[in-house]
N, CA, C and O of each residue as an XYZ file, in Angstrom:
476
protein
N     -27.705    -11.776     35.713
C     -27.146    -12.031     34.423
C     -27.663    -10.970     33.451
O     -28.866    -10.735     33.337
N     -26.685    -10.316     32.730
C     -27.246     -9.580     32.126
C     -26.968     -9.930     30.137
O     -26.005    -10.452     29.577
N     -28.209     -9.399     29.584
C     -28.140    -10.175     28.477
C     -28.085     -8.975     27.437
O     -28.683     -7.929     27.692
N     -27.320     -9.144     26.194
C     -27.041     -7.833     25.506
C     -28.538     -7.401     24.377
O     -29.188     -8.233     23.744
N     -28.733     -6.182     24.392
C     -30.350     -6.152     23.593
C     -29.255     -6.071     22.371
O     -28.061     -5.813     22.220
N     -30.665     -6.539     21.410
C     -30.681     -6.752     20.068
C     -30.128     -5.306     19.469
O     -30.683     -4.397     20.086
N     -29.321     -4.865     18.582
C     -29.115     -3.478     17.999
C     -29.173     -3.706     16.398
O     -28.317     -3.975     15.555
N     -30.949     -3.413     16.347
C     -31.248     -3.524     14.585
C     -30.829     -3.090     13.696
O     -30.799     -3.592     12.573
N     -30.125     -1.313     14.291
C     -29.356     -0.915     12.912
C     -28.311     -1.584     12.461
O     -28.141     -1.280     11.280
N     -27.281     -2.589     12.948
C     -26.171     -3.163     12.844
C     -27.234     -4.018     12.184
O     -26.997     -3.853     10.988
N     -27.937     -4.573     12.250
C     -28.870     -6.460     11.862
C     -29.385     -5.603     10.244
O     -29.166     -6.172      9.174
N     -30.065     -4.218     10.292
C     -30.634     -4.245      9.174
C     -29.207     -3.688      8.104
O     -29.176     -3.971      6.906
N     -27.857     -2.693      8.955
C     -26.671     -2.887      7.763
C     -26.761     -3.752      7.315
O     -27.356     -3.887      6.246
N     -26.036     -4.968      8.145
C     -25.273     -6.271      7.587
C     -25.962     -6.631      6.203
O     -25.401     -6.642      5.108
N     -27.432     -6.954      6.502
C     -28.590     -7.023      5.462
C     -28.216     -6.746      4.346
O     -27.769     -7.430      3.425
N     -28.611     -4.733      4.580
C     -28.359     -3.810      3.195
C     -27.028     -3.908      2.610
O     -26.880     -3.804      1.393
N     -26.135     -4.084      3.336
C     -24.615     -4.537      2.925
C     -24.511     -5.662      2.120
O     -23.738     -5.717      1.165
N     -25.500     -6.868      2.570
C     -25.135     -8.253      2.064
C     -25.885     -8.312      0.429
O     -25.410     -8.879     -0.555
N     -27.174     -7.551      0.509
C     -28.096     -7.483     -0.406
C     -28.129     -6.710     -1.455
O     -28.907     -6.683     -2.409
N     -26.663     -5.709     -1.035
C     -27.101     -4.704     -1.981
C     -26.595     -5.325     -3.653
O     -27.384     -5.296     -4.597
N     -25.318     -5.806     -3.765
C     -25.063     -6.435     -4.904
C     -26.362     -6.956     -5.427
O     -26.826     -6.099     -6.180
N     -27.067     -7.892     -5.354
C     -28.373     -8.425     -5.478
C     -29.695     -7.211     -5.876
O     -30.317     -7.212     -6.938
N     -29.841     -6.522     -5.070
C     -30.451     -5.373     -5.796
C     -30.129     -4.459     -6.753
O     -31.047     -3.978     -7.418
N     -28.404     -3.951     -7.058
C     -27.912     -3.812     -8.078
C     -28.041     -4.255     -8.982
O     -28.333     -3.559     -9.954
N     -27.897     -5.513     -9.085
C     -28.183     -6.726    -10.088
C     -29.604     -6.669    -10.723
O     -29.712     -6.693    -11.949
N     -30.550     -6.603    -10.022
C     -32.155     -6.551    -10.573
C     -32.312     -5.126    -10.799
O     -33.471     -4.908    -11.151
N     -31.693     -4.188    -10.746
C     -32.224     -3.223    -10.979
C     -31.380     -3.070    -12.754
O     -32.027     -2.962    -13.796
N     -30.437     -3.091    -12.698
C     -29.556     -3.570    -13.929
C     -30.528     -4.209    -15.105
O     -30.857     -3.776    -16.209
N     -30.919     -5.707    -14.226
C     -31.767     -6.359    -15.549
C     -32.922     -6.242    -15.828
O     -33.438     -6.720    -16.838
N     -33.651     -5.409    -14.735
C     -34.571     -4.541    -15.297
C     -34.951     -3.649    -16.609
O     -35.787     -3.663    -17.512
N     -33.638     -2.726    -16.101
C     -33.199     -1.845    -17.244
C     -32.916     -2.134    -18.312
O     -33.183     -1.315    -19.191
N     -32.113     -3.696    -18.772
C     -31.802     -4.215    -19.505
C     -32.927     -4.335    -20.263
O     -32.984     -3.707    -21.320
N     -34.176     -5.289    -19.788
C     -35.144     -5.948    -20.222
C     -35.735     -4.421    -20.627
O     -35.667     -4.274    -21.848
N     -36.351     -3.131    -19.872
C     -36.877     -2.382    -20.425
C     -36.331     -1.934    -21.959
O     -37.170     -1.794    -22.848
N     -34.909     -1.715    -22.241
C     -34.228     -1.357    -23.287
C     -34.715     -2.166    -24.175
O     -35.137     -1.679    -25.224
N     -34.762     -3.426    -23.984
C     -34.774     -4.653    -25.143
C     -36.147     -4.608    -25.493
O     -36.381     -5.067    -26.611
N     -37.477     -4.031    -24.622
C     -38.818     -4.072    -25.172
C     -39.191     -2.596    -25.440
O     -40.392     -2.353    -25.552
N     -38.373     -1.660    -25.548
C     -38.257     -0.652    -26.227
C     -37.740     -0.569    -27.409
O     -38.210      0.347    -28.085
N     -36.502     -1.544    -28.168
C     -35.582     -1.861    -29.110
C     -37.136     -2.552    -29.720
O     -37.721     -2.059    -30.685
N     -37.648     -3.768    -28.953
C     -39.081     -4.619    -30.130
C     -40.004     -4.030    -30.138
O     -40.885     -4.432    -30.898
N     -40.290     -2.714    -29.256
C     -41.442     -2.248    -29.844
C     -41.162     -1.308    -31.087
O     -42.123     -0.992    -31.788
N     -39.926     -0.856    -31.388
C     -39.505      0.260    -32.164
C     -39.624     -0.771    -33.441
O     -40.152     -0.418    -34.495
N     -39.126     -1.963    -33.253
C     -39.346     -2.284    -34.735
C     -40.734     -2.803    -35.093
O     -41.089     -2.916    -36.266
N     -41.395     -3.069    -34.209
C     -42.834     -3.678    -34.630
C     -43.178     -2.433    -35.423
O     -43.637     -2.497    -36.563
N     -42.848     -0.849    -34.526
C     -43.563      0.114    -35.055
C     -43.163      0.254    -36.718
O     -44.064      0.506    -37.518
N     -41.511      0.042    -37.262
C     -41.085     -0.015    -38.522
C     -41.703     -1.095    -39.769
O     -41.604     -0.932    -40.985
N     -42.639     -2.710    -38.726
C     -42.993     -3.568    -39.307
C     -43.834     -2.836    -40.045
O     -43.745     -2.562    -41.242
N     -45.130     -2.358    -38.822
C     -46.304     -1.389    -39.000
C     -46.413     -0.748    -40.257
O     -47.303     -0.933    -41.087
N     -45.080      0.308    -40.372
C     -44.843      1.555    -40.677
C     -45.113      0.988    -42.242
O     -46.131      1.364    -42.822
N     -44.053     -0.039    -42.987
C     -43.631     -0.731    -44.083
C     -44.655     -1.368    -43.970
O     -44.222     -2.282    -44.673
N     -45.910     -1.802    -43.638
C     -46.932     -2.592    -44.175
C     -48.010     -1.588    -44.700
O     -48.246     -1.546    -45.907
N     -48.680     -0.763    -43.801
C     -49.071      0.374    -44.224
C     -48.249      1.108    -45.256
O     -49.011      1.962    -45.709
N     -47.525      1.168    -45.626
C     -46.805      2.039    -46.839
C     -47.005      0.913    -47.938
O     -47.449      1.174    -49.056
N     -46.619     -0.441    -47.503
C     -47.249     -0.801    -48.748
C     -48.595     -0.404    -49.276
O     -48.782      0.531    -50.053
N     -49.438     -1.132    -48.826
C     -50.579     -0.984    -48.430
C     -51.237      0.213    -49.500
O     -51.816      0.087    -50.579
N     -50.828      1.569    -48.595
C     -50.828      2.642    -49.573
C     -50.426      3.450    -51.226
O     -50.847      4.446    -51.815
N     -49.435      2.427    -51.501
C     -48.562      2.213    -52.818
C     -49.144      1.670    -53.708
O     -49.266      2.008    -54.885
N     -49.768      0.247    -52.819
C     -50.691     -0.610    -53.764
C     -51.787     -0.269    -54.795
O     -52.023     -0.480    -55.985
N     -52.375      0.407    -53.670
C     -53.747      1.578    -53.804
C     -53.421      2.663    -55.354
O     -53.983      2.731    -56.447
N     -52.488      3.233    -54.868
C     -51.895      4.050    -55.682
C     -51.265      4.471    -57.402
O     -51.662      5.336    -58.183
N     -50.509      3.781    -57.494
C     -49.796      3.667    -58.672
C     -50.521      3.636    -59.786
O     -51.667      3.192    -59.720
N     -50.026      4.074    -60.949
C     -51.078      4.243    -62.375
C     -50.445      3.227    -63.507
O     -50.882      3.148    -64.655
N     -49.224      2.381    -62.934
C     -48.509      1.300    -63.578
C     -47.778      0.335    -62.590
O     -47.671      0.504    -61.376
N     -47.340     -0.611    -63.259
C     -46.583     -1.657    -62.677
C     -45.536     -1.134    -62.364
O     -45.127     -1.078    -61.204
N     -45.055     -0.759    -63.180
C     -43.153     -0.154    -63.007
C     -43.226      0.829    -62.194
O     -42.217      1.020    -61.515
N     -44.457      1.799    -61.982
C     -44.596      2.817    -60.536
C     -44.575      1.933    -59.153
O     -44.003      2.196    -58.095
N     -45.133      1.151    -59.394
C     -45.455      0.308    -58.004
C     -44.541     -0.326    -57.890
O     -44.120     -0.268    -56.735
N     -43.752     -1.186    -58.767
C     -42.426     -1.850    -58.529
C     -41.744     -0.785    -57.904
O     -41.804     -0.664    -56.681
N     -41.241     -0.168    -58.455
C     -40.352      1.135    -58.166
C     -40.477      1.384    -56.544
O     -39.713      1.069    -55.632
N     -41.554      1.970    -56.544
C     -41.996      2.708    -54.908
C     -41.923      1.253    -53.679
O     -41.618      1.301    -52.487
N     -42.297      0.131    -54.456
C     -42.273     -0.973    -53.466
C     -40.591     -1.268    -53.097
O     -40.105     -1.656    -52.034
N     -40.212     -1.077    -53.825
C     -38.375     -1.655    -53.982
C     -37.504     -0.074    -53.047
O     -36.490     -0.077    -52.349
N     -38.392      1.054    -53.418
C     -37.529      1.841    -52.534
C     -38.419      1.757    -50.639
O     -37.923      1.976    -49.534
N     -39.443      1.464    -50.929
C     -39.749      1.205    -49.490
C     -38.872     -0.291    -48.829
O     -38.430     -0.383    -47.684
N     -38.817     -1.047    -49.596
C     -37.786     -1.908    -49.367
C     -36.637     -1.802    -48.407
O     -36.432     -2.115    -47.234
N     -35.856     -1.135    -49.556
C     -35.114     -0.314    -49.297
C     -34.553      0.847    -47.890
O     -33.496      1.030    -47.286
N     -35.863      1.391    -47.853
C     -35.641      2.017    -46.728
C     -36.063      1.686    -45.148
O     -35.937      2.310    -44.094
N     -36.640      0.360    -45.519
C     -36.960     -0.657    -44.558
C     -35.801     -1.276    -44.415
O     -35.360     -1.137    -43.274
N     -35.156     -1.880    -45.091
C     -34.034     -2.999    -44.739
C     -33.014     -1.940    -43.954
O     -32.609     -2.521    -42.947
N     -32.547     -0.831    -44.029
C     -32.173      0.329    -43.534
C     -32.219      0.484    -42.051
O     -31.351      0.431    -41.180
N     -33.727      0.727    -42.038
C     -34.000      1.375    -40.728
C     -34.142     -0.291    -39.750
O     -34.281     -0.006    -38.560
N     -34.140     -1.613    -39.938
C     -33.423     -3.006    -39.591
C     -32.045     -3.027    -39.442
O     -31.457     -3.527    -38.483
N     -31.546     -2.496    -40.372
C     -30.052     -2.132    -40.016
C     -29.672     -1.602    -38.807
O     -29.013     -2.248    -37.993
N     -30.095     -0.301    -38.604
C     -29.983      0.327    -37.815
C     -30.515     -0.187    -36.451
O     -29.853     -0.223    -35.414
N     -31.820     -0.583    -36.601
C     -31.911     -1.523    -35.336
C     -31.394     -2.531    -34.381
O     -31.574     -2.705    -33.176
N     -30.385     -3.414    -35.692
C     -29.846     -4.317    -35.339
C     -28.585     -3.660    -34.665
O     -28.235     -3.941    -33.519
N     -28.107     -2.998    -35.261
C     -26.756     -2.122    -34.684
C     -27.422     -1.571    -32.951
O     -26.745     -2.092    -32.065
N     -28.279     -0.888    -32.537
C     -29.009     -0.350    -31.613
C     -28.613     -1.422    -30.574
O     -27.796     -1.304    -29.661
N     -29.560     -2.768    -30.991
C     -30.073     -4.125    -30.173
C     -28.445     -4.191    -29.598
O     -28.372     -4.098    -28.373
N     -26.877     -4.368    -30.468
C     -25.653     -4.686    -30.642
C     -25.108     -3.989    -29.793
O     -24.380     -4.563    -28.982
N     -25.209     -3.155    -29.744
C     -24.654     -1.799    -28.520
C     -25.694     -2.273    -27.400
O     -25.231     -2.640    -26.319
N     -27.016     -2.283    -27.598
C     -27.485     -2.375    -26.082
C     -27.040     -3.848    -25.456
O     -26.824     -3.876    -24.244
N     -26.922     -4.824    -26.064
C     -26.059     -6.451    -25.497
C     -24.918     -6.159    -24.870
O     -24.716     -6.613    -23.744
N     -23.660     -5.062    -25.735
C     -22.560     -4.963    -25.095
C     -22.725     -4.158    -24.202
O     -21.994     -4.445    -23.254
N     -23.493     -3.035    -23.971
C     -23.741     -2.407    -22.398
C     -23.993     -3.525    -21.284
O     -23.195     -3.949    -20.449
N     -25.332     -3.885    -21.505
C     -25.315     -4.817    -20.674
C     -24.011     -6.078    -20.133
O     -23.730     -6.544    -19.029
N     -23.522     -6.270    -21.361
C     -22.756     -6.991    -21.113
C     -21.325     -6.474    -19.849
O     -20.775     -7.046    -18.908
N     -21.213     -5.337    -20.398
C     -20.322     -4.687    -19.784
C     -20.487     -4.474    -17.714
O     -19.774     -4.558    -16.714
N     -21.894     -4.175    -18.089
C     -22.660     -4.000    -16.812
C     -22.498     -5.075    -15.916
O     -22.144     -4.824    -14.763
N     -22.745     -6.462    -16.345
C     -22.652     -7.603    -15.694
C     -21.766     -8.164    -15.328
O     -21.810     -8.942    -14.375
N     -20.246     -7.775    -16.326
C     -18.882     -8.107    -15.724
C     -18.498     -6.962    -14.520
O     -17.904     -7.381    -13.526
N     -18.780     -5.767    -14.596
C     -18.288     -4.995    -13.854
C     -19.042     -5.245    -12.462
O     -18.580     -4.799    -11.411
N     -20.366     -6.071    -12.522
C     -21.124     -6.488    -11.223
C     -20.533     -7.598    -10.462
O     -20.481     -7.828     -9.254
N     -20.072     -8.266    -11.568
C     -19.301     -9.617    -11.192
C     -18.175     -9.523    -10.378
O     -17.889    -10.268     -9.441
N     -17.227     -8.053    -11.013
C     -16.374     -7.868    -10.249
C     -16.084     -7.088     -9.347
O     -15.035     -6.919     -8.725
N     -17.220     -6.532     -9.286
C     -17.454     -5.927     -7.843
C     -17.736     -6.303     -6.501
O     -17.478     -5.904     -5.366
N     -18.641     -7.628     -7.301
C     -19.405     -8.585     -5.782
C     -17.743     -9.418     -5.515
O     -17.227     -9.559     -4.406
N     -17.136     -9.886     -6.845
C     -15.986    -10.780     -6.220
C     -15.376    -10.190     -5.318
O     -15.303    -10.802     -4.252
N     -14.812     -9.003     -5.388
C     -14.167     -7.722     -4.740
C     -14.689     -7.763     -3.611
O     -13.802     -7.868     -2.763
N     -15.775     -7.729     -3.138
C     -16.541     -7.530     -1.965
C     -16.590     -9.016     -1.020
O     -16.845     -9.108      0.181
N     -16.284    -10.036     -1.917
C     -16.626    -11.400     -1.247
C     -15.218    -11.775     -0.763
O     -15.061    -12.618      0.120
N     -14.060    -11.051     -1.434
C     -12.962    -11.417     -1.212
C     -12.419    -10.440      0.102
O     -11.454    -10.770      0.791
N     -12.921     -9.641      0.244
C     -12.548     -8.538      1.052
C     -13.104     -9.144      2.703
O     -12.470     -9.296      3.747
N     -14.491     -9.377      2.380
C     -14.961    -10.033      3.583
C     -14.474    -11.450      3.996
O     -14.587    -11.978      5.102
N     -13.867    -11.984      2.789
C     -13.092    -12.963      3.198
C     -11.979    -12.938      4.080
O     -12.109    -13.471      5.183
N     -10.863    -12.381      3.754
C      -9.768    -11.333      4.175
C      -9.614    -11.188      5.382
O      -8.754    -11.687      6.107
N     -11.067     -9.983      5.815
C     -11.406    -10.124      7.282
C     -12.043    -11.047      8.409
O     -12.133    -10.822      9.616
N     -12.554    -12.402      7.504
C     -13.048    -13.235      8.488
C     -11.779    -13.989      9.266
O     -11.656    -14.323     10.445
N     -10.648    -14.153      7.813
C     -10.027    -14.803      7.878
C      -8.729    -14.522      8.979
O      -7.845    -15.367      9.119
């Protein structure tokens, strides 16, 4: 009786074939997550930036209406550079977002295909 040997490269395809969507996927929300703690560290650094500038203003000024002034344009150029962040964060959601439908419909694509042929 003869019995057929095992052939691993076919056992470890099927695998890399079955898995790869799945590793796509984590490598994706990886990237995702890195973006998003690059997006909060950028603004902690703007929190930073605008506390220290107060900070320094405080120190500073030779009147009220100087310090009002300089506090209201740091304000100012704080609520700004939040702006801009928020817009950043907005674009990086819809990438991702984009990313995850096009994964979705790739694996469907792939699940339907192998369907197809089982069938």
């Amino acid at each position: 009786m003869t019995q057929k040997t095992l052939d691993f490269t076919a056992l470890f395809d099927t695998y890399r074939q079955g898995f790869a969507p799945v590793i796509a996927a984590q490598q994706s929300g990886l990237n995702a997550l890195e973006r998003l703690a690059r997006l909060q560290f950028a603004v902690a650094g703007d929190y930073l930036d605008w506390t220290l500038s107060h900070v320094k203003t405080g120190a500073e000024p030779k009147s009220v209406a100087d310090l009002v002034s300089q506090q209201s344009a740091l304000n100012t150029s704080f609520s700004n550079k939040l702006r801009a962040r928020a817009e950043e964060f907005t674009q990086s959601a819809s990438e991702t977002q984009l990313i995850v439908s096009k994964w979705f419909d790739d694996a469907s694509a792939k699940f339907g295909e192998t369907a197809k042929k089982a069938a």
